[in-house]
Each structure stands twice: as structure tokens, then as C-alpha cells.
C-alpha positions in Angstrom: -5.0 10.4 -9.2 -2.5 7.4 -9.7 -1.1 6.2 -6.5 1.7 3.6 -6.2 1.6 1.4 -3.1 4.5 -0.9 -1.8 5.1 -3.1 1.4 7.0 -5.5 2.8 11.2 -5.0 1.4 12.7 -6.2 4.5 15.8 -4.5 4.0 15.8 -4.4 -0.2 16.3 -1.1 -0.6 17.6 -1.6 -4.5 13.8 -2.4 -5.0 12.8 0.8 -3.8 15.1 2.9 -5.4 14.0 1.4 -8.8 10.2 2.0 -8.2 11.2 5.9 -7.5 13.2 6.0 -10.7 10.4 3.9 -12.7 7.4 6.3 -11.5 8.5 9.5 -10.0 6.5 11.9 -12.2 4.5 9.2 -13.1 2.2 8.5 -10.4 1.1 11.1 -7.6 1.8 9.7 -4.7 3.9 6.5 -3.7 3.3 4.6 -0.3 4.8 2.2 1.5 3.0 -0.1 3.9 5.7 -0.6 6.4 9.0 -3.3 7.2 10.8 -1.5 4.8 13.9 -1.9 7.8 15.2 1.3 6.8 16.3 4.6 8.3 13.9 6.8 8.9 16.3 9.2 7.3 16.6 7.4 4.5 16.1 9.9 1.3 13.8 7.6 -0.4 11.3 9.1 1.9 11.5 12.2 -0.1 9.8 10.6 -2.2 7.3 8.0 -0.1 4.7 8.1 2.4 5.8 5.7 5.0 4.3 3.9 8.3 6.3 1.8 10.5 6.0 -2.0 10.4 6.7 -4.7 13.1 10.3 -4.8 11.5 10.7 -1.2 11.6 11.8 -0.2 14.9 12.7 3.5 14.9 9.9 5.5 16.3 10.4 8.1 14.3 7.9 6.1 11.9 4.1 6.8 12.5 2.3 3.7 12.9 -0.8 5.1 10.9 -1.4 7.9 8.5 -4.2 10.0 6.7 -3.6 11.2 3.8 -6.2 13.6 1.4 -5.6 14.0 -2.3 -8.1 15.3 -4.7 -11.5 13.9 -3.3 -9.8 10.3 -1.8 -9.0 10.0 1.5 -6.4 7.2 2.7 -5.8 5.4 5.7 -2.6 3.7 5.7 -1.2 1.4 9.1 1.2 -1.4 8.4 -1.6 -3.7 10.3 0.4 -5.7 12.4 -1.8 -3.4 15.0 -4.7 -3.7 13.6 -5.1 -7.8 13.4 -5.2 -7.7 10.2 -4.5 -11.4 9.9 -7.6 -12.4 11.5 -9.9 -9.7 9.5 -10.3 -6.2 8.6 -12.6 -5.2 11.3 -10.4 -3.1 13.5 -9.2 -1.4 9.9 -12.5 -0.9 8.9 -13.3 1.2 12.3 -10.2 3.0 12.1 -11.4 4.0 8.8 -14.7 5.0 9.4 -13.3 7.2 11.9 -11.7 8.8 8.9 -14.0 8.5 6.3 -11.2 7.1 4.5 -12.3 5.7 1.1 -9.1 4.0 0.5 -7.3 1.8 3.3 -3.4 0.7 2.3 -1.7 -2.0 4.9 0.6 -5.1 4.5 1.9 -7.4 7.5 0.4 -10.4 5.5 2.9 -10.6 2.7 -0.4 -11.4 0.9 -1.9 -10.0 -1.7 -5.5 -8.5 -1.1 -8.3 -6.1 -2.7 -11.8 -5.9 -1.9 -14.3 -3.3 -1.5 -16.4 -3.0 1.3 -19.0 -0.8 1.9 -17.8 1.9 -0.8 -14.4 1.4 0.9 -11.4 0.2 -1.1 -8.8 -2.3 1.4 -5.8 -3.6 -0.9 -2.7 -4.8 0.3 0.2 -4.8 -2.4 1.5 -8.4 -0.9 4.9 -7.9 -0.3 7.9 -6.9 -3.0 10.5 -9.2 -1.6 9.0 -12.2 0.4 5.6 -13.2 -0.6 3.4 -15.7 1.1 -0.2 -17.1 0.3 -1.6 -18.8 -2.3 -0.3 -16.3 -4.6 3.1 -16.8 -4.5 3.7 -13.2 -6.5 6.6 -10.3 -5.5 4.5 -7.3 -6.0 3.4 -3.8 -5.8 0.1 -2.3 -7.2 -1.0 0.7 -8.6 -4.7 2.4 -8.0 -6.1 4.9 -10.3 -9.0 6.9 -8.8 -11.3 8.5 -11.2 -14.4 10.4 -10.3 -16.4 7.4 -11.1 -13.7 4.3 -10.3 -11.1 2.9 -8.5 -9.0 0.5 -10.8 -6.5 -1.4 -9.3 -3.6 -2.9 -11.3 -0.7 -5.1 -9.6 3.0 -5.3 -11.1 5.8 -7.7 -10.9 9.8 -6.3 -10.0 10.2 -6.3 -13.5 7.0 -3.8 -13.8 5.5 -5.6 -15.6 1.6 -5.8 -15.2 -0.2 -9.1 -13.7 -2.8 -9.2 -15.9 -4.8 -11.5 -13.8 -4.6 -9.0 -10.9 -6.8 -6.0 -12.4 -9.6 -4.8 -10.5 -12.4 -2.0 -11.0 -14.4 -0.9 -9.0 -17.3 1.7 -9.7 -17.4 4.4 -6.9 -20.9 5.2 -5.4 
């Protein structure tokens, strides 16, 4: 399964409509971590999985979301409600409650991807205003295979960050 995750647009919705175009067909799911400060009756949700951000202030938007496909199973929260700036605890209890393998969130603007405990957390860092010391408008890619997770970030342009390319072996 290919999954395309996205956060943080603020209000670029030219960004978003490009990523459809680009991998509709292409990947199996796309999903967006939250501030997108769009509609939620926006058509580009056709095509994404969406949660609600701190900027997003319909609530129409779910604030977290579960999502199976093939033998993965996804947590996604924007993680302003979860704290995520001061750790992944409280996400790592929400997804145990789950047994989520996979936990997608943004708020940080910050790229991040780490395994923990056979548990993949990755933030795509935000497509329009990033912060940290990775200074990087992005989005990322997983592939899950029965035996990996590979992780593979991407630039507005699409084009791969070859320094940002993670595997992980599944237990």
C-alpha cells in the first residue's frame, strides 16, 4: 500500500490540487494532517482523508481518525490535542488504543519519523510554512510492504529528498 500524507497548507489550496493531480491513481490513499483552512466541503476531500487542525475551525472536521487498509492500521489527529510539541506520549496511548501501526499528525510544521515500539509516528512537516531545523516545504510518502515501512519525503516540485528516506523492517 502507498500512502501520501500532507499537513499544514494554511490556506494554499493550489498545493493541494497539484498533489491530487500528481498521485491520484498513484498512491492508495492521501491524508491530510489538518490546518488546511479550507471548507469542509471542499471537493478536494473526494479525494483526502482529512482531520481538523487548530486553524480549521468548522466542526464538521473530525479531530482524529482510524483508518484500516490492507493489514495497516492508521491513526491520524492533527496533534495540537494531543501535545504533540512536548512528546508523543499522549499519541502513543491513543494509538495503542487502536492498535494503530501507523500514526500521521502535524501542528509542528516539523518534519518527523521514528518508530517506536513497532509503531511508525511521521509527521510530513508542513507544505507551505516549515519550521525547525529542517527548513524543508514537504510532504512524504510511506510504502507498507508485508515486511517494511519505507518512508520517502518530497519537495513542491515532487521531487524526492534524498536525505529524508527511511525503512523500517516490520516485526
Amino acid at each position: 500500500m502507498k500512502y501520501l500524507v500532507v499537513s499544514d497548507n494554511h490556506g494554499d489550496r493550489d498545493i493541494l490540487v497539484d498533489l491530487t493531480e500528481t498521485y491520484r491513481g498513484k498512491v492508495d490513499k492521501m491524508f491530510h494532517c489538518g490546518d488546511s483552512e479550507l471548507e469542509p466541503t471542499d471537493s478536494l476531500w473526494n479525494d483526502f482523508i482529512v482531520v481538523k487542525g487548530n486553524c480549521d475551525y468548522d466542526p464538521d472536521f473530525p479531530n482524529v481518525i482510524v483508518e484500516k487498509s490492507g493489514t495497516d492500521i492508521i491513526f491520524m489527529t492533527h496533534g495540537h490535542l494531543s501535545n504533540v510539541r512536548t512528546g508523543l506520549t499522549s499519541l502513543a496511548l491513543q494509538a495503542a488504543e487502536v492498535n494503530a501501526n501507523i500514526v500521521l499528525f502535524g501542528h509542528t510544521h516539523e518534519i518527523g519519523c521514528e518508530v517506536r515500539a513497532n509503531v511508525l509516528y511521521l509527521n510530513p512537516g508542513s507544505i507551505s510554512q516549515p519550521r525547525g531545523p529542517i527548513q524543508l516545504k514537504s510532504y512524504a510518502i510511506i510504502e507498507s510492504t508485508p515486511e517494511q515501512l519505507i518512508v520517502q519525503y518530497y519537495g513542491r516540485e515532487h521531487q524526492p529528498y534524498k536525505e529524508l528516506h527511511f525503512v523500517f523492517n516490520k516485526n
